[in-house]
C-alpha positions in Angstrom: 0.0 0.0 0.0 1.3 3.5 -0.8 2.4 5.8 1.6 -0.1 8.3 -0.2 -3.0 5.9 -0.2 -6.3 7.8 0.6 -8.6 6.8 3.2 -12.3 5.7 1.9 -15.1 4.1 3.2 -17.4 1.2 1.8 -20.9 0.7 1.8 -21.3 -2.6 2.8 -24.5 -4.8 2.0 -23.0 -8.2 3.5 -22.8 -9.7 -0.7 -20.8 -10.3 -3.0 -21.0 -7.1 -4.9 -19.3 -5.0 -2.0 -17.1 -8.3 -1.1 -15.6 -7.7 -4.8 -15.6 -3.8 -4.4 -13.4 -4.4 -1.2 -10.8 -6.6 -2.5 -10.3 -4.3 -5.8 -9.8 -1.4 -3.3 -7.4 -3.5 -0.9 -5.3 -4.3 -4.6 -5.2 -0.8 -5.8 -2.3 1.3 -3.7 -4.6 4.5 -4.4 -6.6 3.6 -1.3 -6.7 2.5 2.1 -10.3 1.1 3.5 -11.0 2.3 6.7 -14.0 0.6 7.7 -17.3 -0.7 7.0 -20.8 1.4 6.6 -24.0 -0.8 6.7 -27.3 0.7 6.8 -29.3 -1.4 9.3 -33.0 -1.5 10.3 -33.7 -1.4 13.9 -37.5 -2.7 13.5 -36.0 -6.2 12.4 -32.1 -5.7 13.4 -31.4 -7.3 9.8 -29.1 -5.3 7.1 -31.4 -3.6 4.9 -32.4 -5.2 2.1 -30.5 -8.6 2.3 -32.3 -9.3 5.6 -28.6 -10.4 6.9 -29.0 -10.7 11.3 -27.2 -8.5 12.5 -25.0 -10.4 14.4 -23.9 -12.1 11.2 -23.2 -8.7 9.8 -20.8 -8.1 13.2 -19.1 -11.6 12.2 -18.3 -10.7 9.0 -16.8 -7.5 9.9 -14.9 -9.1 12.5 -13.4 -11.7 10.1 -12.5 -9.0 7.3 -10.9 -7.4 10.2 -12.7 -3.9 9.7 -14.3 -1.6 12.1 -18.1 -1.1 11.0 -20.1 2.0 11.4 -24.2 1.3 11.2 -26.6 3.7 9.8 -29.7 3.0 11.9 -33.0 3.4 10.2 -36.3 2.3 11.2 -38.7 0.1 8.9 -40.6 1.4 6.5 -38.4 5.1 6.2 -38.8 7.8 3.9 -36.1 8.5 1.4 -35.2 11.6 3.3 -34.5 9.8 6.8 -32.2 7.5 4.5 -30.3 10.2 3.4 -30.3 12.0 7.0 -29.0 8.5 8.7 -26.6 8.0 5.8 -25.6 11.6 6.7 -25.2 10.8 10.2 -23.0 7.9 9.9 -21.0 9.5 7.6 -20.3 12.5 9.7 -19.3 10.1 12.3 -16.7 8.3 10.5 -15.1 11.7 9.6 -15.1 12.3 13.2 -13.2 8.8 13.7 -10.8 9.1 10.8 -11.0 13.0 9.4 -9.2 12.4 6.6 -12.3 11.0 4.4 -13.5 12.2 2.2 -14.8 9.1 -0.3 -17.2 6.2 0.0 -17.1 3.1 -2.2 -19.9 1.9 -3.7 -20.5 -1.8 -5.4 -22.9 -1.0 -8.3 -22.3 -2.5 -11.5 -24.3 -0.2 -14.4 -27.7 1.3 -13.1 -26.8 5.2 -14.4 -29.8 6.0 -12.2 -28.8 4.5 -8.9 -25.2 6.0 -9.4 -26.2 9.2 -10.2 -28.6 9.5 -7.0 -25.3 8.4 -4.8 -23.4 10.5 -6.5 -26.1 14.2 -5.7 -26.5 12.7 -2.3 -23.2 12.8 -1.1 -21.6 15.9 -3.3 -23.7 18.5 -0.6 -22.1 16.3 2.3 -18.5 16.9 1.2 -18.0 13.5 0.1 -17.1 11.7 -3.3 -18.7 8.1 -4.6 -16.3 5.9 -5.8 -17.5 2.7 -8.3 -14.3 0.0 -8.5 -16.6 -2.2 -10.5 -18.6 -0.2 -12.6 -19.6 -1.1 -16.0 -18.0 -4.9 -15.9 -19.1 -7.5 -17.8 -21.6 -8.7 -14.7 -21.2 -12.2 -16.0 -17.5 -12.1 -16.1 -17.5 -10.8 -13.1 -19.8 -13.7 -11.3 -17.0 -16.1 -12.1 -14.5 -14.4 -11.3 -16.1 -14.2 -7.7 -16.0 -17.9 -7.8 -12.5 -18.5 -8.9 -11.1 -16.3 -6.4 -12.9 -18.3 -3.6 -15.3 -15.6 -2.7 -18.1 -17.9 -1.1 -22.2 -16.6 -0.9 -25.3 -17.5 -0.3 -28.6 -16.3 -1.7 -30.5 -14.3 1.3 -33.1 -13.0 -0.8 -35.1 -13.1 -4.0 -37.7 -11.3 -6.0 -40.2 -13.7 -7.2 -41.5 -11.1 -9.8 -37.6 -11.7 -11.1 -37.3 -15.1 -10.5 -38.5 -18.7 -8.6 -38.0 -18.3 -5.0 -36.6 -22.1 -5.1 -33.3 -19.9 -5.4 -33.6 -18.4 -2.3 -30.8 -20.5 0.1 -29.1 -21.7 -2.1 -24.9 -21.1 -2.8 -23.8 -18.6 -5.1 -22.0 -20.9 -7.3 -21.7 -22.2 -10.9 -24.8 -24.1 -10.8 -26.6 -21.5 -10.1 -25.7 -19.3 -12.8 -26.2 -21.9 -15.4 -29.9 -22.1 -13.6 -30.9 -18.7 -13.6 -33.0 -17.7 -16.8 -32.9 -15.8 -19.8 -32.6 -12.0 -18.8 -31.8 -12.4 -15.5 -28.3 -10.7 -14.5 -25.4 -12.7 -13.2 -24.9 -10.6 -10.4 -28.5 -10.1 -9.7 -27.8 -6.1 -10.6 -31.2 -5.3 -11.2 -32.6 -6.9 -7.6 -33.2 -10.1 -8.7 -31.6 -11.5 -5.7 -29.4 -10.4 -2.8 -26.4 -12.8 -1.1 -24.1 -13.1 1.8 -20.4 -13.7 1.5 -19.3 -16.0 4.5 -15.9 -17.3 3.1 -13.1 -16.7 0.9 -9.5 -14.9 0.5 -10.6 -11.3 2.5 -12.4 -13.3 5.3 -9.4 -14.6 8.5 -11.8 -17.7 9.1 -15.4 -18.6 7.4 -18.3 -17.8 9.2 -20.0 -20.5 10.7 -23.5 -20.0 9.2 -26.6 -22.1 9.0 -29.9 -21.9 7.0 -32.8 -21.3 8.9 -36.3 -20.6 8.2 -37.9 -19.3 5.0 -40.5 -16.7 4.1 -42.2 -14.6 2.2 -42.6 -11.1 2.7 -45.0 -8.3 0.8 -46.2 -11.1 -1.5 -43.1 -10.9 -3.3 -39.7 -11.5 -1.2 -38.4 -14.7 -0.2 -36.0 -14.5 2.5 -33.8 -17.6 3.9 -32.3 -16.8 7.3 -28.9 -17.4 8.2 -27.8 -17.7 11.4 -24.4 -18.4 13.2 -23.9 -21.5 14.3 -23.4 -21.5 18.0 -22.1 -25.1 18.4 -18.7 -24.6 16.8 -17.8 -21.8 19.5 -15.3 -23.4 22.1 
């Protein structure tokens, strides 16, 4: 890492998509990552979106060895008290480190969802960085795979796809099994997944599957959980 290295922050979901953004960041001397920044919903102590517990969340920070700041946000919020928790946590890492001034983001190529990032944070003093942006998001997929990045699938839109791929491992199989129009990387919120092993992580995390449902008619969750009985 150079000397010069800047300081930046990434959003972290708990998938693979951040996982990847991470390990291009650690490889490129231009920055130094200085923590974690997960937005996390208080009504069901899950990460947002992914539904990943939040404990799991605290195990995968400790095993990628990274301090993590949460932006708390109750369930269902208004876009605004997004932006004013995302605010809040950032402010608060600057007040840890004061030397940031970006955040990494993992998005791939939706123009609108960068663009949003990008006007939220310019008025907060803060620049978005994209590692992976416009990657082939199929290339990409198996690259996660050959590296020994290991997920699982936490989440799936059944408007998008069968929720019989809800659980399962982010592997090889799976992308041969997803159909027609459906992006590798699940870009357009086809699924959401949980990175538990692989070359960042300094021991997998012990994680079982748990029970399944369905929430607003349309989202089928699988619950991970740690598994207690390999603790000492």
């Amino acid at each position: 890492m150079s000397a010069a290295a800047q300081p930046i922050l990434i959003a972290w979901s708990g998938g693979k998509d951040c996982l990847l953004a991470l390990a291009r960041l650690r490889d490129d001397p231009r920055w130094r990552v200085t923590a974690l920044l997960t937005t996390v919903t208080t009504t069901f102590q899950r990460v947002a979106m992914h539904g990943i517990r939040r404990e799991v969340l605290h195990a995968q920070a400790k095993a990628l060895r990274l301090p993590l700041i949460e932006s708390l946000l109750d369930w269902p919020a208004s876009n605004d008290s997004y932006v004013l928790a995302f605010a809040s946590s950032l402010a608060e890492a600057r007040t840890r480190w004061p030397g940031l001034r970006h955040v990494a983001f993992g998005d791939l190529f939706l123009a609108d969802v960068r663009a949003w990032r990008e006007q939220m944070l310019a008025p907060l003093g803060w620049q978005a960085v994209f590692p992976l942006w416009g990657e082939d998001t199929a290339a990409l997929a198996r690259r996660f795979m050959a590296a020994g990045h290991r997920a699982v699938l936490t989440c799936v839109d059944t408007a998008q796809i069968d929720a019989g791929f809800s659980g399962r491992a982010f592997d090889a199989a799976l992308l041969d099994a997803l159909p027609a129009g459906v992006d590798a990387c699940g870009e357009r919120g086809e699924f959401h997944t949980l990175c538990h092993d692989g070359p960042l992580f300094a021991q997998p995390l012990p994680i079982v599957a748990g029970a399944q449902v369905l929430r607003e008619q349309r989202f089928a969750y699988t619950d991970f959980l740690l598994d207690d009985s390999t603790e000492a």
